[in-house]
N, C-alpha and C positions, 0 to 999 in steps of 0.2 A: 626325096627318094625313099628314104626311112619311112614317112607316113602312107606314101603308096603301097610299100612292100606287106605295111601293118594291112593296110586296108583291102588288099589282094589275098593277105592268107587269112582274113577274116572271111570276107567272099566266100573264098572254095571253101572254107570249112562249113560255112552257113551251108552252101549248096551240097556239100558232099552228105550233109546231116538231114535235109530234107529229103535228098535226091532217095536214101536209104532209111526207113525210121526204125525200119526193123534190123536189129542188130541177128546174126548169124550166131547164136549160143553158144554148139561147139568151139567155134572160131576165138570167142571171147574165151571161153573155160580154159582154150590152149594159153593164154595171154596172160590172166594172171595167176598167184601159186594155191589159194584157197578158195574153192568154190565158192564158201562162205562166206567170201567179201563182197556176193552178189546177191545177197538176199537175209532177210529179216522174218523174223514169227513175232505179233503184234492182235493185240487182245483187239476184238471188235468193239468200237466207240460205241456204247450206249443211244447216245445223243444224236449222231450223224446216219443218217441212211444212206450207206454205201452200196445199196444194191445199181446204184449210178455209174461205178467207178469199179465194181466188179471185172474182170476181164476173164475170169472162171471159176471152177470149183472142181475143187480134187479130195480124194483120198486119201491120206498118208496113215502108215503106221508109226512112223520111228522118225521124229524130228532132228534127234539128233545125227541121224547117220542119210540126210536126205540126197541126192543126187540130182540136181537137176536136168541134166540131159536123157533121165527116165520120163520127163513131162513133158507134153506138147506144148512148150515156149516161146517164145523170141523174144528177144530185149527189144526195149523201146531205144529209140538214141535220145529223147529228153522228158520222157515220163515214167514217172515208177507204175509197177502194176501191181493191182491188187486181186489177188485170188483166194475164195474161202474154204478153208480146209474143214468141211462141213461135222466130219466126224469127231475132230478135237476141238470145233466152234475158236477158231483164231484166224487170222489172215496169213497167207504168206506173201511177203512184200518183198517183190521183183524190184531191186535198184534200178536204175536209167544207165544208160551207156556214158552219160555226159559225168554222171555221181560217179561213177565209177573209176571214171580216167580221170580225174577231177576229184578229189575227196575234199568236204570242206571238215575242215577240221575242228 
Protein backbone atom coordinates (compact mmCIF):
# COMPACT_ATOMS: atom_id res chain seq x y z
CA UNK A 1 0.00 0.00 0.00
CA UNK A 2 3.04 2.32 0.89
CA UNK A 3 4.69 1.55 -2.52
CA UNK A 4 1.43 2.53 -4.39
CA UNK A 5 0.82 5.67 -2.43
CA UNK A 6 5.00 6.47 -3.38
CA UNK A 7 4.20 5.62 -6.81
CA UNK A 8 0.90 7.62 -7.25
CA UNK A 9 2.48 10.82 -5.72
CA UNK A 10 5.38 10.42 -8.01
CA UNK A 11 2.78 10.18 -11.16
CA UNK A 12 0.85 13.36 -10.43
CA UNK A 13 3.89 15.07 -9.64
CA UNK A 14 5.64 13.93 -12.96
CA UNK A 15 2.39 14.83 -14.69
CA UNK A 16 1.60 18.03 -12.81
CA UNK A 17 5.42 19.06 -13.94
CA UNK A 18 4.92 18.29 -17.55
CA UNK A 19 1.34 19.23 -17.71
CA UNK A 20 2.89 23.06 -16.68
CA UNK A 21 6.62 23.78 -17.72
CA UNK A 22 6.20 27.10 -17.43
CA UNK A 23 6.26 28.21 -13.90
CA UNK A 24 3.99 31.61 -13.24
CA UNK A 25 6.87 34.01 -11.82
CA UNK A 26 4.86 36.30 -9.79
CA UNK A 27 3.16 33.28 -8.11
CA UNK A 28 6.60 31.87 -7.32
CA UNK A 29 8.16 35.39 -6.15
CA UNK A 30 5.08 35.27 -3.65
CA UNK A 31 6.43 31.80 -2.23
CA UNK A 32 9.77 32.41 -1.43
CA UNK A 33 11.31 35.32 0.87
CA UNK A 34 14.44 36.61 -1.59
CA UNK A 35 13.95 36.92 -5.00
CA UNK A 36 17.53 36.22 -5.10
CA UNK A 37 17.25 32.63 -4.57
CA UNK A 38 16.00 32.54 -8.02
CA UNK A 39 18.65 33.62 -10.03
CA UNK A 40 22.46 33.91 -10.75
CA UNK A 41 25.03 36.42 -12.68
CA UNK A 42 27.70 34.06 -14.43
CA UNK A 43 30.56 35.00 -16.65
CA UNK A 44 30.08 33.69 -20.31
CA UNK A 45 32.24 30.20 -20.99
CA UNK A 46 34.91 31.13 -23.40
CA UNK A 47 34.94 27.53 -24.56
CA UNK A 48 31.14 26.80 -24.94
CA UNK A 49 28.75 28.42 -27.50
CA UNK A 50 25.71 29.15 -25.73
CA UNK A 51 24.09 30.93 -28.26
CA UNK A 52 22.08 27.25 -28.29
CA UNK A 53 20.88 27.52 -24.80
CA UNK A 54 20.18 31.30 -24.87
CA UNK A 55 16.40 31.97 -24.13
CA UNK A 56 17.03 35.95 -24.40
CA UNK A 57 18.78 39.02 -24.03
CA UNK A 58 18.34 41.96 -21.79
CA UNK A 59 19.53 45.23 -20.64
CA UNK A 60 20.18 45.85 -17.18
CA UNK A 61 21.78 48.56 -15.43
CA UNK A 62 22.12 47.79 -11.74
CA UNK A 63 22.69 43.91 -10.85
CA UNK A 64 22.47 44.41 -7.67
CA UNK A 65 19.25 45.80 -7.09
CA UNK A 66 17.49 43.65 -10.14
CA UNK A 67 13.77 42.79 -10.02
CA UNK A 68 12.75 40.13 -11.85
CA UNK A 69 9.04 40.57 -12.40
CA UNK A 70 10.43 43.82 -14.51
CA UNK A 71 11.49 41.02 -17.38
CA UNK A 72 9.40 39.03 -19.58
CA UNK A 73 10.00 35.53 -17.88
CA UNK A 74 8.74 32.45 -16.78
CA UNK A 75 10.43 29.81 -14.90
CA UNK A 76 11.04 26.62 -16.44
CA UNK A 77 9.66 23.67 -13.77
CA UNK A 78 13.23 21.47 -14.73
CA UNK A 79 15.53 23.73 -16.77
CA UNK A 80 17.57 26.77 -15.82
CA UNK A 81 17.57 29.52 -18.44
CA UNK A 82 19.95 31.41 -19.80
CA UNK A 83 19.67 34.86 -20.76
CA UNK A 84 22.70 37.41 -21.94
CA UNK A 85 22.76 40.51 -20.35
CA UNK A 86 24.61 41.97 -23.56
CA UNK A 87 25.62 45.43 -22.09
CA UNK A 88 27.64 44.08 -19.05
CA UNK A 89 28.65 40.80 -21.34
CA UNK A 90 27.43 38.11 -18.29
CA UNK A 91 24.49 35.70 -18.30
CA UNK A 92 21.71 35.95 -15.96
CA UNK A 93 20.89 32.34 -15.01
CA UNK A 94 17.17 31.72 -14.25
CA UNK A 95 17.00 28.61 -11.68
CA UNK A 96 14.42 25.84 -12.42
CA UNK A 97 11.38 25.58 -10.43
CA UNK A 98 12.43 21.78 -9.42
CA UNK A 99 16.31 23.88 -8.00
CA UNK A 100 14.37 25.86 -6.44
CA UNK A 101 11.89 23.88 -4.12
CA UNK A 102 14.46 21.39 -4.08
CA UNK A 103 18.04 23.01 -3.29
CA UNK A 104 20.89 20.64 -3.38
CA UNK A 105 23.12 21.56 -1.11
Amino acid sequence: MKKLFILLSVLTINFHSKAQDKINLSELVKEVKNQKSLYYFAEIPAEKNIEDRLSGTFEITDTSNLDLLQLPIKISSDNYQYYLIKNLDILLVIRSYAHIKNPVN
